[in-house]
MDAnalysis code that builds the backbone (N, CA, C; Angstrom):
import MDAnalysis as mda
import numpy as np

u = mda.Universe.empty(201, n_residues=67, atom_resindex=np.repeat(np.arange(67), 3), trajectory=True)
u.add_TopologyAttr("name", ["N", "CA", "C"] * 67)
u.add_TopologyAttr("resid", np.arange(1, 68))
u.add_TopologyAttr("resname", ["UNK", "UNK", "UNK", "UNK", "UNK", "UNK", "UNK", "UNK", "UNK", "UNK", "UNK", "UNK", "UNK", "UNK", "UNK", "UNK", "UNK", "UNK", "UNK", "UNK", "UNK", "UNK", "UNK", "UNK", "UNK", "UNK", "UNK", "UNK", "UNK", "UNK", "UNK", "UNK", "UNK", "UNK", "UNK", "UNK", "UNK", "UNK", "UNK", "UNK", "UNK", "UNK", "UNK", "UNK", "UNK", "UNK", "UNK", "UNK", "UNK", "UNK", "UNK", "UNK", "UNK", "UNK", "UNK", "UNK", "UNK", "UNK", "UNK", "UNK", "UNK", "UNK", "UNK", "UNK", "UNK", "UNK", "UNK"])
u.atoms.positions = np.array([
    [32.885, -0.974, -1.129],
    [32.060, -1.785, -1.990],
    [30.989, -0.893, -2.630],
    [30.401, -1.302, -4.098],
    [29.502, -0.406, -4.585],
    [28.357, -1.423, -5.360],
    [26.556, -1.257, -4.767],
    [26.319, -2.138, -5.940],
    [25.384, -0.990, -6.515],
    [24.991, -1.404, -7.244],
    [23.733, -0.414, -8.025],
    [22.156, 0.102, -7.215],
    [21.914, 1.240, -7.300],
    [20.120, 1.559, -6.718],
    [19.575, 0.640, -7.390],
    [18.391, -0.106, -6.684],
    [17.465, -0.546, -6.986],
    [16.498, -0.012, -8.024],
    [16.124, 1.655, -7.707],
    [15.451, 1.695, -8.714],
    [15.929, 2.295, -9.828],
    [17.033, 3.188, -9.882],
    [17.375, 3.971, -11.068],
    [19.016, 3.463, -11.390],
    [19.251, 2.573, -10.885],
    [20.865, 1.238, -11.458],
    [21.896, 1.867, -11.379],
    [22.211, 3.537, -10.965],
    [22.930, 3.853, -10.514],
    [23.883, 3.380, -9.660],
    [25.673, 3.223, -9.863],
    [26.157, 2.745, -8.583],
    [26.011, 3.533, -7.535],
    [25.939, 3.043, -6.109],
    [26.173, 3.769, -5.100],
    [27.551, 2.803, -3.833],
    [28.154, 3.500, -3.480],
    [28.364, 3.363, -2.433],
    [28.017, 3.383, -1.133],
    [28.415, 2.031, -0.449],
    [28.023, 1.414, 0.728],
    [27.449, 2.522, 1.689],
    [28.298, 3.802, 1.951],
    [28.048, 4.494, 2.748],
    [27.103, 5.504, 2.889],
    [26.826, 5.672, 1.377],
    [25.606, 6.521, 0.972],
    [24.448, 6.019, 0.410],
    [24.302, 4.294, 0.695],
    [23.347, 3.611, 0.226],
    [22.107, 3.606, 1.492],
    [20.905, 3.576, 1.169],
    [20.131, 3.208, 2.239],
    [19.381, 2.212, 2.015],
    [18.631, 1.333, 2.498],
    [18.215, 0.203, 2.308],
    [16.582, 0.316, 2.752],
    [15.287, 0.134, 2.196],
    [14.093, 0.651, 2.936],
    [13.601, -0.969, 2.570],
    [13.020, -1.250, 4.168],
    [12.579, -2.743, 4.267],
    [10.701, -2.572, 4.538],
    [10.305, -3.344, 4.307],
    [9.129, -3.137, 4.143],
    [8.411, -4.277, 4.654],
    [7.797, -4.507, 6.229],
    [7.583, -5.773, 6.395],
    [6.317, -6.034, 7.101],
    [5.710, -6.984, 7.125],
    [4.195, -7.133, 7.176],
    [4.579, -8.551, 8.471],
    [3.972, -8.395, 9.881],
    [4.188, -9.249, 10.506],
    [5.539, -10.134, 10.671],
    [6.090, -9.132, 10.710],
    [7.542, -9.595, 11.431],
    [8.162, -10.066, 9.987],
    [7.912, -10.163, 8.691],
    [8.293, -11.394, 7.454],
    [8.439, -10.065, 6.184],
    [9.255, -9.763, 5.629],
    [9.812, -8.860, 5.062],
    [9.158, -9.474, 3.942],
    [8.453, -7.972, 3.383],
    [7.831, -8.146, 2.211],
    [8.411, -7.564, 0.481],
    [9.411, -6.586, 1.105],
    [9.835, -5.972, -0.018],
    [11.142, -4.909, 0.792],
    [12.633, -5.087, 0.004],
    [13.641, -4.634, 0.746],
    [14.150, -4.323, -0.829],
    [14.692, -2.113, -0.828],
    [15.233, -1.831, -1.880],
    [16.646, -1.119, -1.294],
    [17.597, -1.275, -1.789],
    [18.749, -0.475, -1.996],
    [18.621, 1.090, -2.438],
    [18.464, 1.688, -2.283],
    [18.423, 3.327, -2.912],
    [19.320, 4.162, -2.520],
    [19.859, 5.099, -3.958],
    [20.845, 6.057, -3.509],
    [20.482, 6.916, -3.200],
    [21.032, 8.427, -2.263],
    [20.197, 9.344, -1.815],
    [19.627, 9.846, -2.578],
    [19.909, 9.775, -3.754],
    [18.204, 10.771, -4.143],
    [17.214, 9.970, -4.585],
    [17.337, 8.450, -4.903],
    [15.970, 7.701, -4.821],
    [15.227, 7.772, -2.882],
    [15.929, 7.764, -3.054],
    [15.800, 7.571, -1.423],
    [14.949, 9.052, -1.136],
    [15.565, 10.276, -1.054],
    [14.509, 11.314, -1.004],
    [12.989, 11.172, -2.015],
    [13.596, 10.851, -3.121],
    [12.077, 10.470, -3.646],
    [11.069, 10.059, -3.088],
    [11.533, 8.159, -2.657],
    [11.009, 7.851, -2.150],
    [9.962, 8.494, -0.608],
    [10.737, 8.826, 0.173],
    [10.448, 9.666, 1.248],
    [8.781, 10.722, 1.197],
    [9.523, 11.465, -0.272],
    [8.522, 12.372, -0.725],
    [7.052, 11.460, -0.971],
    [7.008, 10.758, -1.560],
    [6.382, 9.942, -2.360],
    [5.380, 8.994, -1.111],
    [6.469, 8.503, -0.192],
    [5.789, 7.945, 1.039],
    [5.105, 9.150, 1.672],
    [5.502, 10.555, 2.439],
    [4.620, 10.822, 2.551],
    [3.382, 11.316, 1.954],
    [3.503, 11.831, 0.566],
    [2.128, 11.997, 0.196],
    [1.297, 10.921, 0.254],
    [1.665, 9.535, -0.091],
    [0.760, 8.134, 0.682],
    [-0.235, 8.407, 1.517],
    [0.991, 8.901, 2.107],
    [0.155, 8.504, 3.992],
    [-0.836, 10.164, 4.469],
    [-0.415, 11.164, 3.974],
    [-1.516, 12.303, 4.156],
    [-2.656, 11.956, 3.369],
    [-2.637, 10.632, 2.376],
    [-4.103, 10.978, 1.283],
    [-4.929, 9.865, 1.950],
    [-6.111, 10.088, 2.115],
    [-6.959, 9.077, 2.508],
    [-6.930, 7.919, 1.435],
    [-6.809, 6.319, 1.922],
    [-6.856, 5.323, 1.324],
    [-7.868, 4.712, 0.763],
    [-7.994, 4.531, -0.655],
    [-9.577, 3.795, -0.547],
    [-9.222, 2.552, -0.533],
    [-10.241, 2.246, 0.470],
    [-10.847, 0.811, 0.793],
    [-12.149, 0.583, 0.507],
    [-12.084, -0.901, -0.337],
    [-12.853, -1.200, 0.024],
    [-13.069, -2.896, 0.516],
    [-14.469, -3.734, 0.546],
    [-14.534, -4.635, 1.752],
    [-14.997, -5.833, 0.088],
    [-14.087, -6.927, -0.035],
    [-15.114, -7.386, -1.060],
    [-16.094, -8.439, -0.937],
    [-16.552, -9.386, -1.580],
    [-17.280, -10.900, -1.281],
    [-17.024, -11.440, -0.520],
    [-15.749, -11.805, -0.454],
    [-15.234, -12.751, 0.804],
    [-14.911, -11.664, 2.117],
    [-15.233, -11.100, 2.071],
    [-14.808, -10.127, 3.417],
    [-13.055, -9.686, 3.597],
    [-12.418, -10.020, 2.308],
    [-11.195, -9.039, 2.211],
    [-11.357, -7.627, 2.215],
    [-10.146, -7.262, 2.931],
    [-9.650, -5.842, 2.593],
    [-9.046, -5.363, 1.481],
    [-9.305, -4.161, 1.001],
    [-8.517, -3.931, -0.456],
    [-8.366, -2.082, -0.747],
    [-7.165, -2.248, -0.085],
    [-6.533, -0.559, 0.345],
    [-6.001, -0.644, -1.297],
    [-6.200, 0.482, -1.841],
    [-5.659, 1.031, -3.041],
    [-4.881, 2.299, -2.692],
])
């Protein structure tokens, strides 16, 4: 079976597809299909995320607001 990457519509096949789920308290917030090289992108991309400090900040109502 083959459907398309999520982000660049490329077909991929089943076997070289990966799927990255993204979920906030047990309730899936965002689930993409990617072929391996969105998929390394992605990867890349996640970790520079996570090495850069996040700004937060706190607003009126006492939300959080990670940028």
């Amino acid at each position: 079976m083959s459907d398309s990457c999520d982000a660049c519509g490329s077909a991929v096949e089943d076997a070289l597809a990966r799927t990255v789920r993204l979920s906030v308290d047990r309730s899936t917030v965002d689930e993409q299909r990617l072929c391996p090289g969105c998929f390394a992108d992605w990867i890349d991309r996640y970790e520079r995320e996570m090495q850069s400090d996040p700004d937060v900040t706190i607003d009126g109502e006492n939300d959080i607001i990670v940028d």
